[in-house]
Backbone as CSV, one residue per row, in Angstrom:
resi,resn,N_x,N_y,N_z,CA_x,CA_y,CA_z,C_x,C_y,C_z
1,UNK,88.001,70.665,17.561,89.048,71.683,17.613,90.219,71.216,16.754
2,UNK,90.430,72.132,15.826,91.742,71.901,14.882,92.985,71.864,15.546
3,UNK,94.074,71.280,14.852,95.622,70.966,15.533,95.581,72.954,15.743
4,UNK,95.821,74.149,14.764,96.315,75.238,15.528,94.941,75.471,16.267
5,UNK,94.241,75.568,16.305,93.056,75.500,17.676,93.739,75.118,18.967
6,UNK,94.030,74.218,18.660,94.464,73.682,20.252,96.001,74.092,20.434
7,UNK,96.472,74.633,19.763,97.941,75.269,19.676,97.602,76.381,20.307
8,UNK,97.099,77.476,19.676,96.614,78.954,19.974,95.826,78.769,21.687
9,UNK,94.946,77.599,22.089,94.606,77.733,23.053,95.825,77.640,24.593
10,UNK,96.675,76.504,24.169,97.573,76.204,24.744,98.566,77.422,24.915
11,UNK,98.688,77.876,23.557,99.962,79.370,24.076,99.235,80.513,24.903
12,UNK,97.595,80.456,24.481,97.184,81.424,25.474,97.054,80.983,26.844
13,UNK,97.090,80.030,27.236,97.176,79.390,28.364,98.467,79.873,29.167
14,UNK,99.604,79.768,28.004,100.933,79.655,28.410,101.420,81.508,28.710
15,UNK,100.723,82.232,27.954,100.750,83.825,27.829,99.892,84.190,29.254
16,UNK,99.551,83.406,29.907,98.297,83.556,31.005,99.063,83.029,32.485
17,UNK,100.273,82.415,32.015,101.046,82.235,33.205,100.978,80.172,33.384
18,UNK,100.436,79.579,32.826,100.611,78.157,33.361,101.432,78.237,31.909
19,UNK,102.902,77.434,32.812,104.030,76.840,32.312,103.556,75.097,31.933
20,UNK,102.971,74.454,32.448,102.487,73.172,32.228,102.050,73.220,30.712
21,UNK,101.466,74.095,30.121,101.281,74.145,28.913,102.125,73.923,28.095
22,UNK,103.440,74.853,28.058,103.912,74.785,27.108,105.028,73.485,27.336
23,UNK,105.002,73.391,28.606,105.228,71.750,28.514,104.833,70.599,27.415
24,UNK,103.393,70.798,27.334,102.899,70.117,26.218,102.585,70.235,24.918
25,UNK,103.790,71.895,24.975,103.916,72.384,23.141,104.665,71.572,22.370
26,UNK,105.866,71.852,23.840,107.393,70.798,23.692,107.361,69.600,23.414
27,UNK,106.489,68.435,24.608,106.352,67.280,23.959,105.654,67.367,22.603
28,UNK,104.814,67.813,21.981,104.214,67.909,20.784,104.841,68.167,19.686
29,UNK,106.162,68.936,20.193,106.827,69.420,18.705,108.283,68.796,19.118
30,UNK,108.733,68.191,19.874,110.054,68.441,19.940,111.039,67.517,19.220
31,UNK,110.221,66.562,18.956,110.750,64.912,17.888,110.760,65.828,16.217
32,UNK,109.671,66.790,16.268,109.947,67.575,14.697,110.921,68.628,14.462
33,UNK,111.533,69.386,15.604,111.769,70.533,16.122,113.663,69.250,16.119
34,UNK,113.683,68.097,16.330,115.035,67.923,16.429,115.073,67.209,14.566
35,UNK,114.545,67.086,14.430,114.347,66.651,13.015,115.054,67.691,11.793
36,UNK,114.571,68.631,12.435,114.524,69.388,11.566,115.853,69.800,11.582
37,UNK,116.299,70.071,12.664,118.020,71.096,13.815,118.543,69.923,12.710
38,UNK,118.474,68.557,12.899,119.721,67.963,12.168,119.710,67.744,11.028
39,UNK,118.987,68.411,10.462,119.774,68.853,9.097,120.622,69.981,9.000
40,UNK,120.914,70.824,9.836,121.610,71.709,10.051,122.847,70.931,11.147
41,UNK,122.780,70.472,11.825,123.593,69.914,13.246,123.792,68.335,12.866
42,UNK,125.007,68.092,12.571,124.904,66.510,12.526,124.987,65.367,13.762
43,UNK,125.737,66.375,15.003,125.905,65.228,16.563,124.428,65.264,16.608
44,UNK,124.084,63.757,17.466,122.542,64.168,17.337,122.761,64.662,19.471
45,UNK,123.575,64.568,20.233,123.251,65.249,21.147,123.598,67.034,20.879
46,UNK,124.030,67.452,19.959,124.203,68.802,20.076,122.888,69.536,19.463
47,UNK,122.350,68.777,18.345,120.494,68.823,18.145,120.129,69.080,19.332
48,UNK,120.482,67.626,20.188,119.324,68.199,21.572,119.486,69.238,22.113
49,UNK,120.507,69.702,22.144,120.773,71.187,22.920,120.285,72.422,21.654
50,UNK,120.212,72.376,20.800,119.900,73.585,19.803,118.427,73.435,19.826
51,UNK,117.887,72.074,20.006,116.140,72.208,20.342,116.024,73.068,21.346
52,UNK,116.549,72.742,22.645,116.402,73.166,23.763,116.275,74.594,23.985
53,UNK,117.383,75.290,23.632,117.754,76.722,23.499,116.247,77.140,22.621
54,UNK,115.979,76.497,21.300,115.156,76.759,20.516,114.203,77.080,21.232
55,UNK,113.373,76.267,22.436,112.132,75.944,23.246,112.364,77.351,24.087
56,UNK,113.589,77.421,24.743,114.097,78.105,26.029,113.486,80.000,24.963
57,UNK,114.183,80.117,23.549,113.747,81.308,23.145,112.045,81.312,22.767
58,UNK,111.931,80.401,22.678,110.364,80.925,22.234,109.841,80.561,23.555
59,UNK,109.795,80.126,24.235,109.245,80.345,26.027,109.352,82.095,26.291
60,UNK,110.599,82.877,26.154,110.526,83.809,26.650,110.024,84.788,25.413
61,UNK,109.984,84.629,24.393,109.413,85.420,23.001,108.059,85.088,23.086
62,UNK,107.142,83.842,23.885,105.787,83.267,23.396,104.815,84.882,24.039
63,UNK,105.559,85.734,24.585,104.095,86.808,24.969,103.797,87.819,23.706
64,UNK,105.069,87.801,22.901,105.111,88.793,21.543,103.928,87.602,20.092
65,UNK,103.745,86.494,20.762,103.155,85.381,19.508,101.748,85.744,19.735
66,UNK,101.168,86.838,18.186,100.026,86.851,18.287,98.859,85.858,17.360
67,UNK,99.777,84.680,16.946,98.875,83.887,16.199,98.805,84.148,14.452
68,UNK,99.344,84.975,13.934,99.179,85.576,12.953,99.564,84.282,12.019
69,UNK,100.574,83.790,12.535,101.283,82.383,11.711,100.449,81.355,12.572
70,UNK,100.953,79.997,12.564,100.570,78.737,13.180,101.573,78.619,14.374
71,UNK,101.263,78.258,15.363,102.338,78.106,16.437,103.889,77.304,15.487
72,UNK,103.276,76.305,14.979,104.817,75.470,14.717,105.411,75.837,13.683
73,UNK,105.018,76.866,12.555,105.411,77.700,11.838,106.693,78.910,12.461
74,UNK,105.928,79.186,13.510,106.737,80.492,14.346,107.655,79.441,15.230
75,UNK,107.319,78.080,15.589,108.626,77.577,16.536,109.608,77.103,15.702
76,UNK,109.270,76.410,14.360,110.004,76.151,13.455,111.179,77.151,13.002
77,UNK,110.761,78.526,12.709,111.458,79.610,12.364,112.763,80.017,13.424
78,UNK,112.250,79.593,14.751,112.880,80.101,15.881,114.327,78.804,16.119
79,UNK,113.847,77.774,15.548,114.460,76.575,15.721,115.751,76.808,14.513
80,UNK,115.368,77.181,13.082,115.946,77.353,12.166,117.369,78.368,12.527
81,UNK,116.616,79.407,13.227,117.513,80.438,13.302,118.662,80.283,14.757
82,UNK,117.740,79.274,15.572,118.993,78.786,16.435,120.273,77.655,16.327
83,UNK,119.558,77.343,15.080,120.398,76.427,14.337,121.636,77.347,13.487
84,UNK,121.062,78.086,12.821,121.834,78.866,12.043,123.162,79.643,12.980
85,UNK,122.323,80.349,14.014,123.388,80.609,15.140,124.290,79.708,15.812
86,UNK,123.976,78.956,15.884,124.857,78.198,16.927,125.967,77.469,15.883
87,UNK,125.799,77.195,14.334,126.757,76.878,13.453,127.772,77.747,13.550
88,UNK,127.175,78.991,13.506,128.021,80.587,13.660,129.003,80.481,14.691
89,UNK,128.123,79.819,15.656,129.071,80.261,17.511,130.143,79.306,17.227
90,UNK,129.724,77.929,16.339,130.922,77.046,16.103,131.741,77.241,14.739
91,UNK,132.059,78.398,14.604,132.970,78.719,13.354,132.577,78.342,11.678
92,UNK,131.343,77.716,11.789,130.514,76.962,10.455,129.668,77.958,10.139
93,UNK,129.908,77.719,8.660,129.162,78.534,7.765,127.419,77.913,7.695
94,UNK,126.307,78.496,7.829,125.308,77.969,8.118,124.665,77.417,6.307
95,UNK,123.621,76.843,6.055,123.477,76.837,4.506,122.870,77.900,4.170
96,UNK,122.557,78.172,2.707,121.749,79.422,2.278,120.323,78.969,2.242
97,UNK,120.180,77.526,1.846,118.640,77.083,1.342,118.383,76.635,3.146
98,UNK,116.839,77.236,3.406,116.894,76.726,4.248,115.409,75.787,4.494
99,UNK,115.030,74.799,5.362,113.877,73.905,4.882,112.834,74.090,5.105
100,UNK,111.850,73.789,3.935,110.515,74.539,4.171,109.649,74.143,4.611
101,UNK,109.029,75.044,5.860,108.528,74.763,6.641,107.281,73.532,6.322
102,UNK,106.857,73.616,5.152,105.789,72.517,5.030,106.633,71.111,4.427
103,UNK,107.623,70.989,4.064,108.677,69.549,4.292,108.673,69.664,5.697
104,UNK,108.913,70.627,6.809,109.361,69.875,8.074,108.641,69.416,8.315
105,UNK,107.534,69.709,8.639,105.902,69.491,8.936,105.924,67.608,9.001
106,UNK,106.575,67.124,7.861,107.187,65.946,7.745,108.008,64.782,8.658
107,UNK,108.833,65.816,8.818,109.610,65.381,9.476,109.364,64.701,10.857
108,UNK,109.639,63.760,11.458,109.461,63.518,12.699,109.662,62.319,13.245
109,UNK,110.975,62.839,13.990,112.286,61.853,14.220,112.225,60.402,13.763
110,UNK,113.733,60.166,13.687,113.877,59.400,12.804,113.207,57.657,13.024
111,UNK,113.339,57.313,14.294,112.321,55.766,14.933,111.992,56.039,15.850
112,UNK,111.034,56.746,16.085,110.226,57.456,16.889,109.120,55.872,17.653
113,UNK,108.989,56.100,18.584,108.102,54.786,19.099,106.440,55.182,19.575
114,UNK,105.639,55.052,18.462,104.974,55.302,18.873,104.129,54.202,19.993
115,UNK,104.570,54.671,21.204,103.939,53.814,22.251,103.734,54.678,23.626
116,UNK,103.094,54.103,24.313,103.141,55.321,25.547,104.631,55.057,26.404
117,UNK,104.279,56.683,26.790,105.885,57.180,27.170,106.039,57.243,28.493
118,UNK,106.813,55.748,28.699,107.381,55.563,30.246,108.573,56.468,30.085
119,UNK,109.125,56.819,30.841,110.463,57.050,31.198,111.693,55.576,30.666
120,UNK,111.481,54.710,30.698,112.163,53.886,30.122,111.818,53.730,28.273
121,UNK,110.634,53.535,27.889,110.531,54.046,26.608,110.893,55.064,25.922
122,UNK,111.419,56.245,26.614,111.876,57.683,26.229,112.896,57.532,26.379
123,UNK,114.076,56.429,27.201,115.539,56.724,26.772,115.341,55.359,25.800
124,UNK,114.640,54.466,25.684,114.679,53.594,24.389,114.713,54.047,23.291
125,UNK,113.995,55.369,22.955,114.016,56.004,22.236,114.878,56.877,21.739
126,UNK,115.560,57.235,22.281,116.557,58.126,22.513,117.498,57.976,21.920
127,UNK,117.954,56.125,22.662,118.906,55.782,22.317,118.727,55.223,20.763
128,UNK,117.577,54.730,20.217,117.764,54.668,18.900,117.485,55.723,17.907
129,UNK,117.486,56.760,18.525,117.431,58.086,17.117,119.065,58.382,17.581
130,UNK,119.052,57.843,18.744,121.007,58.269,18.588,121.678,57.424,17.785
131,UNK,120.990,55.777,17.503,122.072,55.094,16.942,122.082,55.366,15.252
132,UNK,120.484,55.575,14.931,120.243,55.978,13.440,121.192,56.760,13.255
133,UNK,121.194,57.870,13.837,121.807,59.371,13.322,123.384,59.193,13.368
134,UNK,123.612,58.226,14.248,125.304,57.354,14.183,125.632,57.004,13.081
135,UNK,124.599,55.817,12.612,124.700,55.162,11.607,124.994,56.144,10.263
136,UNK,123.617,56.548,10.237,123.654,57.106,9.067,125.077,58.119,8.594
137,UNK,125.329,58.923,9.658,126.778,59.696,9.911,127.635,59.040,9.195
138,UNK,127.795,57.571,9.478,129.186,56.866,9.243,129.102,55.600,8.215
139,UNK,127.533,56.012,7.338,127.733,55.496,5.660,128.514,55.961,5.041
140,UNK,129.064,55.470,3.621,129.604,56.113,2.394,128.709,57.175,2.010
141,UNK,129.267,58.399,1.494,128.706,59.173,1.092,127.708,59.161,0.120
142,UNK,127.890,57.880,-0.742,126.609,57.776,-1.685,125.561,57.210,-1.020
143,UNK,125.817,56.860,0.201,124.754,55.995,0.577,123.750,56.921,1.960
144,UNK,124.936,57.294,2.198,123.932,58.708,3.350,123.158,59.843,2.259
145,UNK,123.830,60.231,1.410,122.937,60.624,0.073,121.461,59.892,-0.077
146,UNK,121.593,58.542,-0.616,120.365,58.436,-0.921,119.911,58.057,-0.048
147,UNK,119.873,57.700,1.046,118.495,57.375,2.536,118.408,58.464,2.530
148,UNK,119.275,59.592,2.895,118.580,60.837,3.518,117.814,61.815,2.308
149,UNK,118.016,61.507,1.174,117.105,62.158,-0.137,115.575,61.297,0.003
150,UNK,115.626,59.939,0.439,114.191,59.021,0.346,114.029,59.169,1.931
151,UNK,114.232,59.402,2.739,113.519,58.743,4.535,113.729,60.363,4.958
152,UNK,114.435,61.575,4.747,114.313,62.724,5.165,113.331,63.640,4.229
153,UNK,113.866,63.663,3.055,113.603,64.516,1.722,112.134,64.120,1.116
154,UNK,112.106,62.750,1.366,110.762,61.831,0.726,110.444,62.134,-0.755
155,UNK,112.029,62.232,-1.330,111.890,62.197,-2.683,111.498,60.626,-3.087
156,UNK,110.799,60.723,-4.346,110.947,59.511,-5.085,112.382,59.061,-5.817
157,UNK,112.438,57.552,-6.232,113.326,56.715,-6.617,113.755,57.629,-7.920
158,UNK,113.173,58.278,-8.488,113.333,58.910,-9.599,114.029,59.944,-9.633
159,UNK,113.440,60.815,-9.035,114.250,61.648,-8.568,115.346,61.805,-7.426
160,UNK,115.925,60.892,-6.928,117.040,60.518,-6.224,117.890,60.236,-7.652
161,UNK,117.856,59.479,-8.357,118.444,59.053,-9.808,118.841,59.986,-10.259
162,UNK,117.997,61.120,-10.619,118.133,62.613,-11.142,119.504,63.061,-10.217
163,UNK,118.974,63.158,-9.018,119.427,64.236,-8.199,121.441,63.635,-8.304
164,UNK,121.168,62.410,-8.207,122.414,61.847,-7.933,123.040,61.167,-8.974
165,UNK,122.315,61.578,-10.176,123.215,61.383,-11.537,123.544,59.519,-11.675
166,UNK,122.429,59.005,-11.162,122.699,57.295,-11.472,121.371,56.720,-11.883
167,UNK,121.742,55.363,-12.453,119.826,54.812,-12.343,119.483,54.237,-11.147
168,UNK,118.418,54.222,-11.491,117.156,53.956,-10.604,117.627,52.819,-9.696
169,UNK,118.641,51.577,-10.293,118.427,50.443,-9.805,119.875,50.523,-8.960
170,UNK,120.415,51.622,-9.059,122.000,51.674,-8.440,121.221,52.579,-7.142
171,UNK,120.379,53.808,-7.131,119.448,54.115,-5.896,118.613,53.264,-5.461
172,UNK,117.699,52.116,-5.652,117.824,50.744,-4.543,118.472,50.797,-3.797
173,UNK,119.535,49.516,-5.404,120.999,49.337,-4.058,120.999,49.830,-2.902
174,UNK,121.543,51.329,-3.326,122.171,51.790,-2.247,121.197,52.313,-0.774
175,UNK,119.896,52.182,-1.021,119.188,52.732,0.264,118.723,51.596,0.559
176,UNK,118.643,50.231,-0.164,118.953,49.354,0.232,119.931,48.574,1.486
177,UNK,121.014,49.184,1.288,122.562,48.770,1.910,122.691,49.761,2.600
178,UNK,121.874,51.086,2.700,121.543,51.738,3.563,121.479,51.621,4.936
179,UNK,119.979,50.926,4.417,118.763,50.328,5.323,119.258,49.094,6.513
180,UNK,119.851,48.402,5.375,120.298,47.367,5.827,121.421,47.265,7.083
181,UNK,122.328,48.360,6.732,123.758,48.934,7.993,122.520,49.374,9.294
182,UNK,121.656,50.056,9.426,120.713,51.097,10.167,120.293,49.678,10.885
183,UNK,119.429,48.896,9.926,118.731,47.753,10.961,119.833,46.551,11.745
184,UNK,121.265,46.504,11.299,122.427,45.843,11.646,122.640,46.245,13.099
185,UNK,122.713,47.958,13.122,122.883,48.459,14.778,121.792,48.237,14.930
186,UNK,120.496,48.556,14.934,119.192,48.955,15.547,118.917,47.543,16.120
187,UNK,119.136,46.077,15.416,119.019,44.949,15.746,119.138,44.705,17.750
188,UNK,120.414,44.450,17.762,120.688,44.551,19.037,119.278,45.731,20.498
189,UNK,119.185,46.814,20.037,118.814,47.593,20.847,117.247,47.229,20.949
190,UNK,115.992,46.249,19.688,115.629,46.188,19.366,114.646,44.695,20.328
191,UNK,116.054,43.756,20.090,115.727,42.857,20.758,115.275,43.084,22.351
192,UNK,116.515,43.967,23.018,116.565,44.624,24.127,114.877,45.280,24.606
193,UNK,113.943,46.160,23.609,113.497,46.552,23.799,112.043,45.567,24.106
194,UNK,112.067,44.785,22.801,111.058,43.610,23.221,111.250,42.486,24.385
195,UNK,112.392,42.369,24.963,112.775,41.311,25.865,112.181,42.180,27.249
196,UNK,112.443,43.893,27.044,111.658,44.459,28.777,110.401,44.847,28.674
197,UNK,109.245,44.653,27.036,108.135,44.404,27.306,107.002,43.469,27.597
């Protein structure tokens, strides 16, 4: 059974009355689904709430989803546009370009752990896509530029150069010194995490 195979089975599940399902749409999408919000949303707890709402509208829209798209195509869209709104509700102009759906597809959060998910591994987690998204927030602007053009965008070195009008070896550097601020906080939380396994 293909990934929308088991999507389409699950929403019909969920169109059929078991909520447990789409329980497990949410865990499935929701690390891509906040990925995506913050490029639109920079707090990363106000992401969590624009996912949420996101989940909360397509829960009550999932009986109108006849499959025509891919489930995460249609949650993606729903996510986009609650993003777009809620910039609105906060006096911000939303962008015009908005991201395409097969880059998000990509996306999926930023140190994501792949390990099984205690309840203590899920605020470990938590807490380090909160500290990334800190971090990264409170680089120099050339330098949140180029990580987030190479680790979001997954442009090449080349085209970061292009994009940002420098050479190649000044985009290193800088996602270099990036990298380097990101693993400075992450250090601490890191150790923490291997010392309670």
């Amino acid at each position: 059974m293909g990934e929308s195979d088991s999507d389409q089975a699950l929403v019909e599940r969920v169109q059929n009355g078991d909520k447990r399902a789409f329980d497990l749409l949410v865990r499935k999408y929701q690390h891509k689904l906040v990925s995506v919000i913050s490029r639109y949303v920079n707090d990363w707890s106000e992401c969590q709430d624009v996912a949420q709402e996101a989940f909360v509208r397509a829960y009550r829209a999932i009986g109108s989803f006849r499959g025509d798209a891919q489930f995460y195509t249609w949650i993606y869209r729903i996510a986009i546009n609650t993003a777009k709104n809620w910039l609105v509700s906060q006096g911000r102009r939303p962008p015009t370009e908005d991201v395409a759906v097969e880059d998000a597809v990509q996306y999926d959060g930023a140190a994501r752990l792949h390990e099984s998910a205690t309840p203590e591994r899920e605020l470990m987690r938590q807490e380090i896509e909160r500290t990334v998204f800190a971090t990264v927030e409170q680089l120099p602007e050339e330098l949140r530029t180029a990580i987030t053009l190479r680790e979001v965008d997954g442009l090449s070195y080349e085209e970061i150069a292009e994009a940002m009008n420098c050479p190649i070896g000044t985009v290193r550097s800088r996602i270099f010194r990036a990298r380097e601020a990101i693993d400075e906080q992450l250090r601490p939380l890191l150790s923490e995490e291997n010392r309670a396994s």
